[in-house]
N, C-alpha and C positions, 0 to 999 in steps of 0.2 A: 887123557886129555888130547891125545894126538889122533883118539878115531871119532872127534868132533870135528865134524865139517863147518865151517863156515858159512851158512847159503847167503847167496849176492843179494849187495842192498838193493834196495827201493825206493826210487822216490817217489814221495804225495807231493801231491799240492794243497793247495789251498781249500781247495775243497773237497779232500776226501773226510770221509765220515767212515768213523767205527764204531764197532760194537762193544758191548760191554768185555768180550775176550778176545777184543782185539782185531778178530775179522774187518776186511776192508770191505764197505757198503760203498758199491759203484754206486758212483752220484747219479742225479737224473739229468742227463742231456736236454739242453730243450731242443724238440725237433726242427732241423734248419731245410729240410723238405717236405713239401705237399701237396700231395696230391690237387688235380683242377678239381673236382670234386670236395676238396680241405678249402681251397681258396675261397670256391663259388658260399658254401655255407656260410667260412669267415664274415666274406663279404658282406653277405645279405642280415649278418647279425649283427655287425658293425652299422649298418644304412640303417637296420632298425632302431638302435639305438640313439641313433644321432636323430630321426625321425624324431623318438617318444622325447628326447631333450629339447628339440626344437619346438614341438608342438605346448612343451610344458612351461616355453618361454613366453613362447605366445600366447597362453591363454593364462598366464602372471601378468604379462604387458596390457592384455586386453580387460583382466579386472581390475586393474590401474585406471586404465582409461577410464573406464565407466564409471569409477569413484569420481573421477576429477572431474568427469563430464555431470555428474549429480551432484555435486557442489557447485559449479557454475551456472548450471540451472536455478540451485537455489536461492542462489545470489542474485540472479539475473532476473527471477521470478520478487523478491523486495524490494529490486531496485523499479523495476514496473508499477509494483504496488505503491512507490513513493511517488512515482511521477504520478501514476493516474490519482494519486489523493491532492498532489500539487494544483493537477488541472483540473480535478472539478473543485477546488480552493479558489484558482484562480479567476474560472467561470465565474462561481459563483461571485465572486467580490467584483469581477466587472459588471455582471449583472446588476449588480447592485449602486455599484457608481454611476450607470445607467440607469436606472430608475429614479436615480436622486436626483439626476438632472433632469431628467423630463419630470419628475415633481415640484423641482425647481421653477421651472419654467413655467408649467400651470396654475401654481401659487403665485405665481410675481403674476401672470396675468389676468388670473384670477384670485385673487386676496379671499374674497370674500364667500367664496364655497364651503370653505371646512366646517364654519359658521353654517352656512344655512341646510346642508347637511348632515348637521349635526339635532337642527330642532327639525329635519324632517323624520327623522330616525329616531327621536324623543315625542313624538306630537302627542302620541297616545298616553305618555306621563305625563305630560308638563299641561294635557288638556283643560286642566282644570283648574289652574294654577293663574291668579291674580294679575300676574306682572312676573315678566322674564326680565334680568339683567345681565347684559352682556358686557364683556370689556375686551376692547382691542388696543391695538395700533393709534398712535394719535392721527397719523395720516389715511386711515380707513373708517374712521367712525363715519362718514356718511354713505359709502359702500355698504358697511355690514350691515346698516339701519337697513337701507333698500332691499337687502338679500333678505335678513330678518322679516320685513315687513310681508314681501311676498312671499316665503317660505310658510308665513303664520296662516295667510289668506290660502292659500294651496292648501293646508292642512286642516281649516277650518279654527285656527285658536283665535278665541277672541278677546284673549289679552290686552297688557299694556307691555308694549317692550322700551325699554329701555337702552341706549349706548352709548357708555362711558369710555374716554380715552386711557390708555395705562401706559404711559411711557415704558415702562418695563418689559410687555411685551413683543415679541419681533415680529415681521411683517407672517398674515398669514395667521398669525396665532390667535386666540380670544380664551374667554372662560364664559360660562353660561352657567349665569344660579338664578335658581327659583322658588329659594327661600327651603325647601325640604331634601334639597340636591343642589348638585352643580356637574356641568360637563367642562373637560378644557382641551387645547391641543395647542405643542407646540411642535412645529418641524421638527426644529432640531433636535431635539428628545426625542423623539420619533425616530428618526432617522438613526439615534445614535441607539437606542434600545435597539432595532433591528439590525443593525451592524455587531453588537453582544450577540442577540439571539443565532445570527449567524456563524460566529466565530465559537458560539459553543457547542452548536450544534457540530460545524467540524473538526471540531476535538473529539467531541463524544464519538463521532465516527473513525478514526482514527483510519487507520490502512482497511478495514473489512465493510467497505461500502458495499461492494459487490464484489462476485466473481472477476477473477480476467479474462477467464473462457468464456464465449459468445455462445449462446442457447443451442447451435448448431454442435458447437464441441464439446457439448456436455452433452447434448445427447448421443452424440458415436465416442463420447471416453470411455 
């Protein structure tokens, strides 16, 4: 027992590593000098990488944008399609409010044309036809007699016509029968059929009347 030597301790720390028999594995230092040659590479793989991170934020950010930028387009491209159905909705009904009054106007000062218009556009049926009867306005029957009479003579008919008053009718309006037919007009039913035919026609049209590109941009799209 007494020619066993003792050998002096050791300390570890915390980070030594051993082997399976015990052998001490020097740890790995990390290196606390280097070379300008170490730095310069560092460097330059360091700036690379912050490049490829930067570049990869940017072109995240920039396919953002173009989504959001093609969603407002689209938006912006129906909101277009609603107005331009608005204004030619709106065209059209003024035009139309415009017409009714300049038809307005030529009916009140002339009464008596839809009538004589109407058997000059008949002359070749009603030619041969005994006796026309007409009915208007009570305050137009000797208007539409005169319009009639000379409408007939212009046409050659040499009928008997007839003009009877209809309180029921409004100014403007008549009926024309001649026994195998009849013709009639009223404004107003006129007026208001074409305001339907209008209003359904712009339905039927909905937002795809036309393009919103002009002939020019469709042909360089």
């Amino acid at each position: 027992m007494n020619d066993i030597v003792a050998s002096p301790a050791r300390k570890f720390s915390f980070d030594t590593v051993f082997e399976d028999n015990g052998r001490v594995i020097a740890p790995v230092r990390p290196k606390k000098v280097f070379t300008p040659e170490e730095v310069e590479a560092i460097r330059r793989e360091a700036f690379a990488e912050g490049e490829r991170s930067a570049t990869a934020l940017a072109q995240q950010a920039q396919a953002l944008a173009l989504q959001q930028i093609a969603a407002a387009a689209q938006g912006a491209l129906g909101g277009l399609a609603m107005v331009a159905h608005e204004h030619r909705a709106g065209s059209a009904r003024l035009a139309l409010a415009a017409a009714r009054k300049i038809a307005d106007a030529a009916l009140a000062r002339f009464p008596e044309a839809p009538v004589a218009a109407a058997l000059d556009a008949l002359a070749r049926e009603v030619e041969a036809v005994p006796r026309l009867v007409a009915r208007c306005a009570p305050d137009q029957v000797d208007s539409v007699r005169e319009a009639l009479q000379a409408a007939a003579h212009d046409a050659g008919y040499p009928g008997q016509i007839v003009v009877r008053a209809d309180p029921n009718l409004p100014a403007a309006a008549f009926v024309l029968d001649w026994g195998d037919g009849s013709a009639a007009f009223d404004p107003d039913a006129a007026a208001a059929r074409v305001a339907q035919a209008l209003d359904e026609a712009l339905a039927a049209e909905g937002f795809h009347a036309e393009s919103l590109n002009t002939p020019n941009e469709a042909d360089h799209g």
